[in-house]
Each structure stands twice: as C-alpha cells, then as structure tokens.
N, C-alpha and C positions, 0 to 999 in steps of 0.2 A: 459252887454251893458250899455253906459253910455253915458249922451249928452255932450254937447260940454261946460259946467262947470263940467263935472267930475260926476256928480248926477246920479245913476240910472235912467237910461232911462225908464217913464210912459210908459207901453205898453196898451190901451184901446181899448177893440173888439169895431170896427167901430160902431158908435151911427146912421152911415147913415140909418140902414135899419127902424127907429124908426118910421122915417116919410117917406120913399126912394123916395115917388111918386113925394115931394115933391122937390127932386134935379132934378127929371126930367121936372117938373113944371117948375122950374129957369132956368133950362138948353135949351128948347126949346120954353119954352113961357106958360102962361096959356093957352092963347086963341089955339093954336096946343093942348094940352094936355087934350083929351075928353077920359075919361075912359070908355073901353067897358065891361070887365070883372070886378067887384067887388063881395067882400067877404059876405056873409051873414050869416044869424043868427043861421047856422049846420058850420060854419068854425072853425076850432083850434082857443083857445085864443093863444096872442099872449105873455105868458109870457115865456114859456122855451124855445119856440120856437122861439122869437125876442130878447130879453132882455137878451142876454148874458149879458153884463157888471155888470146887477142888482145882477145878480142870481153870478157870483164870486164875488160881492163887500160884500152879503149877506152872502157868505161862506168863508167871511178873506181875499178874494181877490185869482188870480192865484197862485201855488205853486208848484212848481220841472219845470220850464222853464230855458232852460240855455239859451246861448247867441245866437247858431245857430237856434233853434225856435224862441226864439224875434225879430232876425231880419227880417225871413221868414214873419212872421205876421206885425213889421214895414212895411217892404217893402209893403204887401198887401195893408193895407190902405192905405198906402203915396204913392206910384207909381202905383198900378194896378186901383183901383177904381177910381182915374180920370180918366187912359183911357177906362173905361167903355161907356164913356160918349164922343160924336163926333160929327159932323156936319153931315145930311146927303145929297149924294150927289144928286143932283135934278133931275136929270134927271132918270129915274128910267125905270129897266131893266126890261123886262114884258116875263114871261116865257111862255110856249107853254102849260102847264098844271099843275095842284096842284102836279101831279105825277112827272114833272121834275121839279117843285123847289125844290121837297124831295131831290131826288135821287142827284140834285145840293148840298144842303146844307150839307147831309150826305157825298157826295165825298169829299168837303172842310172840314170838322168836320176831317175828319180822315186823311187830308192829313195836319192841324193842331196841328195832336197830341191827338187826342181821340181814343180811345179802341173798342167804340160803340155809338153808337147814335141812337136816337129812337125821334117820334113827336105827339103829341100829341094836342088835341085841349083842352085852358084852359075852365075849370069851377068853381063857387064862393069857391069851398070846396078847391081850390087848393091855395087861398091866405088865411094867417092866419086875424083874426078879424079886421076889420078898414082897409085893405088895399087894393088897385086897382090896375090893369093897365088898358093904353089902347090895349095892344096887345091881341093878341085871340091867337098865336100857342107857343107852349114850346119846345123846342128842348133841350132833356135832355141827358146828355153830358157824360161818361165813362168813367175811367181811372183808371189802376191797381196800387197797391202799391204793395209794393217790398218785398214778403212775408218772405226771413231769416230776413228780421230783426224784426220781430215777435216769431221770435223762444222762445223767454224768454219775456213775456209780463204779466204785464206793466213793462218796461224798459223802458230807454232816448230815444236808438235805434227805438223803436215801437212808441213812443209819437212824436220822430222827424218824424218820414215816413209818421207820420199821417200828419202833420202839410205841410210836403212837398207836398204830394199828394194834398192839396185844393188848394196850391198854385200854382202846376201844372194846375190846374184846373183852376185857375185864366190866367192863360198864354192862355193855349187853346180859353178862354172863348174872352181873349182880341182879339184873330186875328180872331173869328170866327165873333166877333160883329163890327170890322172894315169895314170886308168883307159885312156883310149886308148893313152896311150905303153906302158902296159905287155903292151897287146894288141899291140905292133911297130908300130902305125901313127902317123906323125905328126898333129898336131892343133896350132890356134891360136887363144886365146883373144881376143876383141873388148873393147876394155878398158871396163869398166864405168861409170867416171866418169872423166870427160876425154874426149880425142882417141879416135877410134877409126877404120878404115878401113872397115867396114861399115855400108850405109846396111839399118837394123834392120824397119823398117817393111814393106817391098816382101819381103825373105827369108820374116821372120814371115807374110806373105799366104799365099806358096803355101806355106808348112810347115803351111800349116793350121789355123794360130792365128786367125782373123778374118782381119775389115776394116778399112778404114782409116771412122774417124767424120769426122762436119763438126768437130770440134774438134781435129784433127792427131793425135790415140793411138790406136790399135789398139783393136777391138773384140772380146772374147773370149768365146764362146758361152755361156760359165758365169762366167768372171772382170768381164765385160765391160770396161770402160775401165781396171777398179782393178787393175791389175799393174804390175811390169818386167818389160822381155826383157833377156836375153844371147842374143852368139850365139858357139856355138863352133862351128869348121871342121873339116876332118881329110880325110885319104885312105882311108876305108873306104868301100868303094861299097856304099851300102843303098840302099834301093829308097823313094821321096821319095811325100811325102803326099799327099792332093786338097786343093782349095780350099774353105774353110768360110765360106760368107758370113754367114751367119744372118740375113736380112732387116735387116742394117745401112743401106743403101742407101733403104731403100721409110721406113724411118725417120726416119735423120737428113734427108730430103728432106723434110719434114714438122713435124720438130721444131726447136727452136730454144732448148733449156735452156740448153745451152751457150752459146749466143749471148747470151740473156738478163745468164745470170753473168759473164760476163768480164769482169773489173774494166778492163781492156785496151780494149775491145769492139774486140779484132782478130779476133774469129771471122766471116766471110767468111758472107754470103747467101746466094751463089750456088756453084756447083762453078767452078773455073778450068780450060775445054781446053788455056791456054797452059800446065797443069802435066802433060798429058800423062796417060794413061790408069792405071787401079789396077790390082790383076789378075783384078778380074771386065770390064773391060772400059768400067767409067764413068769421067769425068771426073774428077780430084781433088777434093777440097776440099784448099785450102792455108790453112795460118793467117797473116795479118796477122804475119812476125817483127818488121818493126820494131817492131811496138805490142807484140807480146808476152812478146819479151826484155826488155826493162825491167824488166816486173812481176817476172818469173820474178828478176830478180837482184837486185830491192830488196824482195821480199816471199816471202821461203821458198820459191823456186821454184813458188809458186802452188798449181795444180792447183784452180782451180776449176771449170776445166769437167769435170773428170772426177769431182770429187763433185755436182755438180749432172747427170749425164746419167742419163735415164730407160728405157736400153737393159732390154731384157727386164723391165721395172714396178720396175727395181733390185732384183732377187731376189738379184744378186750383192754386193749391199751390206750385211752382216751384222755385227751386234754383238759381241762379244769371245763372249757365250754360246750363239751362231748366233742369235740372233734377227733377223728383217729390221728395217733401218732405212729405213722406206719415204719418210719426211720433207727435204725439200731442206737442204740445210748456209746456213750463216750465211757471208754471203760479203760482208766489209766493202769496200763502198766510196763513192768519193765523197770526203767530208769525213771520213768516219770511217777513210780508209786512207791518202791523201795531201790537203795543205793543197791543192793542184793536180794537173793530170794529169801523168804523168810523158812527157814527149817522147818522139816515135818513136826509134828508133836506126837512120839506112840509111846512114850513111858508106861502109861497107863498098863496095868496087868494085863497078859490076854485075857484071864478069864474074868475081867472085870469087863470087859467092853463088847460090843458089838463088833460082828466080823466087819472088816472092809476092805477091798483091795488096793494094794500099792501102786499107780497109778504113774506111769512113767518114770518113776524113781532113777533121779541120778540124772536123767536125761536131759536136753534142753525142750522147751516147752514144745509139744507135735503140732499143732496147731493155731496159727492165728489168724486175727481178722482183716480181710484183704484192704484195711486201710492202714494200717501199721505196719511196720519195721521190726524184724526180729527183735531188735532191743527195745520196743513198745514202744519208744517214738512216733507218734504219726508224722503216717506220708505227707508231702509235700503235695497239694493238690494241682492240679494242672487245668488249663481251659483248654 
C-alpha cells in the first residue's frame, strides 16, 4: 500500500485512545463532558493495554502485514472513528423500563450485525489507569470469525480474519452508536484496533458473554474462543445481565491444548493470585506477554491457542457450509516458523504494565503436540 507519491503508506494504530476522553471533551463540549466512572488506583496500567504504537515501535515496528490488512486498519482510523463520534438528537426517547431499553438495545445489536450482546454496569477496574467516562452502562458487543481460515495458524489467512473481524466490529459498533444518539442519549465507542480505554475482558464477563480461558480470550457458550468483542458505552440505564460461566473453569483446569500450541509457550500452568480474582471468583490465568507479544507481531498476530482449544468438543468451530471442524489446526513451529526463538520483550517499566508471569523462561518448550518433534517439525505419519 502506497500514498499518493508512491511511498509506503505509514500505517499508525490510532494515538486516539491516549487521551480518548479528550476527543469527546472537543467534540461535545467540556462544560457537557462531566465523567461519572473513573479508573482508580486497582485499574490495569495502561501500557499493553493502550500504547500499541509504543510497544511495535519498541519491537522494530509491525512485520508480515500485506496490503489487504493495511487497508482494513487504514480505513478503521480514517473512516470508522470519526463516525464514532455524532450529534445527539435532542429530543430523547424515554423507555418504559431499564428492562425494555435492554431488550431495545440487544434487538438492534443483532439486527446490526452482532452474534451476542450482553450489558453490563461500568466500574473504575473497567478503565485502564488515567481514564474516564461519563457513561455508566457497557454493552459489550460479539462477533464470530471465520474459523477455516485458522486451520494453519499463524498464517496471512488467520492474521487477516483477525484483522477483519475488529473491523467488523467497527461497522457494528458505528450503527449501533448512531442508533443511540438518535434516541437523545449519548454513547462512546472503544476503538477497535489500536489504543482503547476499556479493559474488554472483565466488562464482557459480567455482560454475560463468558469466561476468561487459560489462554487470555474470553470464552463464549456457543462462539467459544473464536470471536471479537467491542464495547460500546452510553447513558441509557437498562437493566445489566447475569454471569455465564459454562464450565470454563472445571475445563481449562484440566486441559492444556492451548498450552501445548503456543509457539510462544507463554501459556501459564498454573492460575496467577498476584492477577487477582475473575468474576466468578477464581484466580486469573494470565498469559506470559513478554513471550507472547513477539509472536503476535512477527506472525499474523497468531491466535493459535484459540484454534487449538477444545472448549465445548469445538462444536463452535465450523466450516464455511456449517459443518464441524473437529480436527486441531497446523500450528508451525520450531524450525519451520523461526531459525530461533524469538526473545521475550519486558523493557516496558514495571509499573507501566500489567502483572504477568514468566513462563518457563530459559527453558525448552514443556509441552508439544503429539504430532510434532521437539524441533516443531511434523512427524512422519505412518499407516
């Protein structure tokens, strides 16, 4: 992709969400912009969590993006996050209960283009450090990605469907937050790729989307691992969802696919107490970032633990003609994905980042999948 002198088109994840409150500040006025939820002194820092551009610029920059991912991501910042942003209309719709703005908002959410939707009421732990709104409700937003092209991961295929799915995400997110403004209430969308001030994970829990897996993504009753979230905000007080665990917990305790795949092997043995509790009330699992940033930014943003997990027998991993794909994906590594391992990345300050634990550090990988060779080579099959 190249500009309009022929130069490599700069692609830069959106710097909006640095300061985000602050476009909505400009955008409607200080004196309108009274924040009612802010972040406090138990919130995520914001550096993996905000600071994309820092954390690629710090690691050489992005690398394996072709042309149809840059412009996905062009197009996001240049066309979708302005219309993030709208007038709302004044006169303002007043419903009959918090229980029918839900069941309003969730009819349009899906007749938008989302999978699942769930609502939630914000709290300070749900923006990452230094950040506000004024809205109080999250309506956190679903949508499946297109699991053959995961079959061979990381691949371009898998790094594009990734890249496609937020941006679907963005599309949703835009008519869902038109739709609010023009009921009178304001609404703020979570920028889709890049910077964002909502920590997505924790919202999505009690909106009722899942759990959190041993491999860091959200686990979805029916989606399971294979989706995006958005999340969009607003001042309509609806009436917020229960918590859906589905035996995430009693599973990933037990299993260890994800662990097995990770080209990384930053997936974590054990739960981490020092990450503090989910919201059924268990222990974290946290992923290994330094070991798992890397991969994500030298190999299509990855995602092999989320085509290798065996949540619900994978009933949620289906073929383009709904047929199950019940088979594990081809997941190179070793010699066949780098000449050597790629280095952790933990420059980052401690108290700039999120805790996570060191994950076999030093060691050779604990775990692989019983079709491969310690040096990732696949086995020789046999009849």
């Amino acid at each position: 992709m190249t500009d309009q002198s022929g130069k490599p088109k700069e692609v830069i994840f959106t710097k909006r969400g640095s300061e985000p409150q602050l476009s909505f500040q400009k955008y409607y006025g200080e004196e309108n912009y009274v924040p009612v939820v802010k972040s406090n002194e138990k919130s995520t820092p914001y550096f993996v969590g905000r600071r994309w551009q820092d954390l690629w610029e710090a690691e050489g920059g992005v690398a394996r993006y072709d042309d149809e991912v840059l412009a996905l991501v062009v197009d996001s910042q240049e066309r979708q996050v302005p219309l993030f942003f709208g007038p709302v209309a004044e006169q303002r719709i007043k419903f009959k209960s918090p229980e029918a703005a839900s069941e309003h908002i969730k009819k349009k959410s899906i007749e938008f283009g989302a999978s699942d939707v769930g609502i939630t009421e914000l709290i300070p732990t749900d923006l990452y450090q230094g950040c506000e709104t004024r809205e109080r409700y999250a309506i956190a937003l679903a949508l499946p990605m297109r699991y053959p092209e995961f079959k061979v991961t990381p691949s371009p295929a898998a790094g594009l469907e990734a890249v496609r799915s937020y941006h679907e995400c963005g599309e949703v997110a835009i008519k869902l937050s038109q739709h609010i403004r023009s009921l009178g209430y304001t609404c703020e969308v979570d920028t889709p790729m890049g910077d964002g001030r909502f920590v997505q994970v924790p919202i999505a829990e009690r909106a009722g989307l899942g759990a959190l897996g041993r491999h860091g993504s959200l686990m979805h009753p029916t989606l399971g691992p294979n989706f995006r979230l958005i999340i969009v905000v607003t001042s309509i007080p609806m009436a917020v969802d229960s918590l859906r665990e589905g035996g995430v917990a009693k599973l990933c305790d037990s299993c260890k696919a994800c662990r097995r795949y990770c080209p990384a092997d930053a997936i974590p043995d054990h739960r981490s107490p020092e990450a503090g509790k989910d919201s059924f009330g268990n222990d974290r699992y946290v992923v290994d970032t330094g070991k798992c940033y890397p991969y994500m930014k030298k190999d299509y943003s990855c995602g092999a633990c989320v085509a290798a997990c065996i949540y619900h027998r994978k009933q949620w991993a289906r073929d383009y003609d709904g047929a199950p794909i019940m088979e594990y994906p081809d997941v190179p590594m070793g010699r066949r994905l780098h000449d050597e391992p790629l280095p952790p990345f933990d420059s980052v300050p401690e108290e700039e980042k999120h805790f996570y634990p060191r994950v076999n550090r030093g060691q050779p990988k604990k775990y692989w999948p019983s079709n491969m060779n310690l040096d990732g080579t696949l086995k020789k099959q046999t009849k």
